[in-house]
C-alpha positions as CSV (number, residue, x, y, z in Angstrom):
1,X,20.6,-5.3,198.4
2,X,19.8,-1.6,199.1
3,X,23.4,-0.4,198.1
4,X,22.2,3.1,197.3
5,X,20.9,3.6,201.0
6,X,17.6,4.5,199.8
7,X,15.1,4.9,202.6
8,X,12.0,4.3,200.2
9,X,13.4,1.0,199.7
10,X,13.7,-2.5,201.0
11,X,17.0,-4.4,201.1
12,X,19.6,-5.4,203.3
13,X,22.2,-2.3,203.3
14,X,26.0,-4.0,202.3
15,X,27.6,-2.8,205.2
16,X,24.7,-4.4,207.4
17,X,24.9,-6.9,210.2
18,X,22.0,-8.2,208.9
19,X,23.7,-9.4,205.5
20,X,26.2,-11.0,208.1
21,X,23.9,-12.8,209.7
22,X,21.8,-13.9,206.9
23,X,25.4,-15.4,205.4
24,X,26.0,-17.4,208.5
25,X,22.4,-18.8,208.7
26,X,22.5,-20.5,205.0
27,X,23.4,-23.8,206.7
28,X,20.6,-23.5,209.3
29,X,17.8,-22.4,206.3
30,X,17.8,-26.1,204.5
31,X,14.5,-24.9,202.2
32,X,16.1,-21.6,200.6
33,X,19.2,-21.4,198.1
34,X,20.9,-18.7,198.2
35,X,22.2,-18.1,194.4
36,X,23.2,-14.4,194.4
37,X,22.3,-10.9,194.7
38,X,19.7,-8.3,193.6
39,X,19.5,-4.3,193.4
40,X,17.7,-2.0,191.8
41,X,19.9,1.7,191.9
42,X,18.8,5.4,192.6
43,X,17.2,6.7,189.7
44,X,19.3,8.6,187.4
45,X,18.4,10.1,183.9
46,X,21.4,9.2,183.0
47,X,21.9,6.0,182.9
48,X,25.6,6.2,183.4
49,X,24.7,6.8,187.1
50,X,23.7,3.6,188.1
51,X,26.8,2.0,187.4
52,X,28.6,3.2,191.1
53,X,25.5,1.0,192.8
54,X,25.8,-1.9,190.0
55,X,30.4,-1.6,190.4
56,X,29.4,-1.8,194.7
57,X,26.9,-5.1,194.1
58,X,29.6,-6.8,191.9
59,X,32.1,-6.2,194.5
60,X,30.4,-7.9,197.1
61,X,29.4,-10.3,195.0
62,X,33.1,-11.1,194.7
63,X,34.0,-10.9,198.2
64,X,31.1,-13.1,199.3
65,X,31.7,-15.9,197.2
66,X,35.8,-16.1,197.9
67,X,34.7,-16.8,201.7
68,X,33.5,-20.2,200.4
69,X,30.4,-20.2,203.1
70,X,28.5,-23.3,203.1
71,X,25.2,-23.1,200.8
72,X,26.0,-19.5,199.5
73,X,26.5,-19.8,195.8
74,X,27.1,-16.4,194.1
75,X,26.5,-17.5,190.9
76,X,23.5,-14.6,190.4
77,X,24.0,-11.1,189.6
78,X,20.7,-9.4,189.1
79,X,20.9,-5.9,188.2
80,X,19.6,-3.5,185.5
81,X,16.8,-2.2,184.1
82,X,15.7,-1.1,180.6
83,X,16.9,2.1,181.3
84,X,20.3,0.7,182.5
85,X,20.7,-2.3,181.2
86,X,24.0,-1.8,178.8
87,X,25.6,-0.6,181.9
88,X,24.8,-3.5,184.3
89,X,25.9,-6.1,181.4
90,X,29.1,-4.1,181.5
91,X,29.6,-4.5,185.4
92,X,29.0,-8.2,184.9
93,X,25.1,-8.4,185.5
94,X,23.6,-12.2,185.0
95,X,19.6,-11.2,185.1
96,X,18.3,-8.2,183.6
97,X,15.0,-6.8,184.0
98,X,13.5,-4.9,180.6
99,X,10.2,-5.2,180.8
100,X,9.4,-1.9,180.1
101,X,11.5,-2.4,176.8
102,X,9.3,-5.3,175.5
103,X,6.0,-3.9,176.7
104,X,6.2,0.0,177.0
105,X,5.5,2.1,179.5
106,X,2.6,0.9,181.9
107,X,-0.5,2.8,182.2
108,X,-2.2,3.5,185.3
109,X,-5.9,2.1,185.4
């Protein structure tokens, strides 16, 4: 999900007819399950500043899953970073990314 409106990247927008319509297809799409939802926020240095985009993700998270829709389970919250991390745990993230933590910083080659 692009909740931060981010034209650099890809994502369905939460406010999107598209996320509508992709709900109200599950039934029709037999070979994919749909288990949650993904972002990754703006940038901030602070990591404090993700949490408005991680708080907007969990919300529709919520939302989705009390409609009940047929083969939508929103069991999968995937948010945070190693830079965010703490913050997306707080906001009830299920799926953390922290690559960066185990490995480092990547180098360019």
């Amino acid at each position: 999900m692009n909740v931060g409106g981010e034209t650099a990247k890809s994502g369905v927008a939460p406010e999107s007819t598209a996320l509508e319509e992709l709900l109200l297809a599950a039934p029709r799409l037999e070979s994919l399950q749909f288990r949650g939802l993904m972002t990754v926020p703006p940038f901030t240095d602070d990591p404090e500043g993700a949490r408005p985009s991680f708080r907007k993700l969990r919300e529709l998270r919520d939302a989705i899953a009390a409609r009940k829709l047929p083969r939508i389970s929103m069991d999968q919250l995937s948010m945070g970073m190693s830079h965010d991390f703490e913050i997306a745990i707080e906001e009830e993230s299920t799926c953390v990314r922290v690559g960066t933590a185990i490995f480092g910083t990547r180098t360019k080659t």
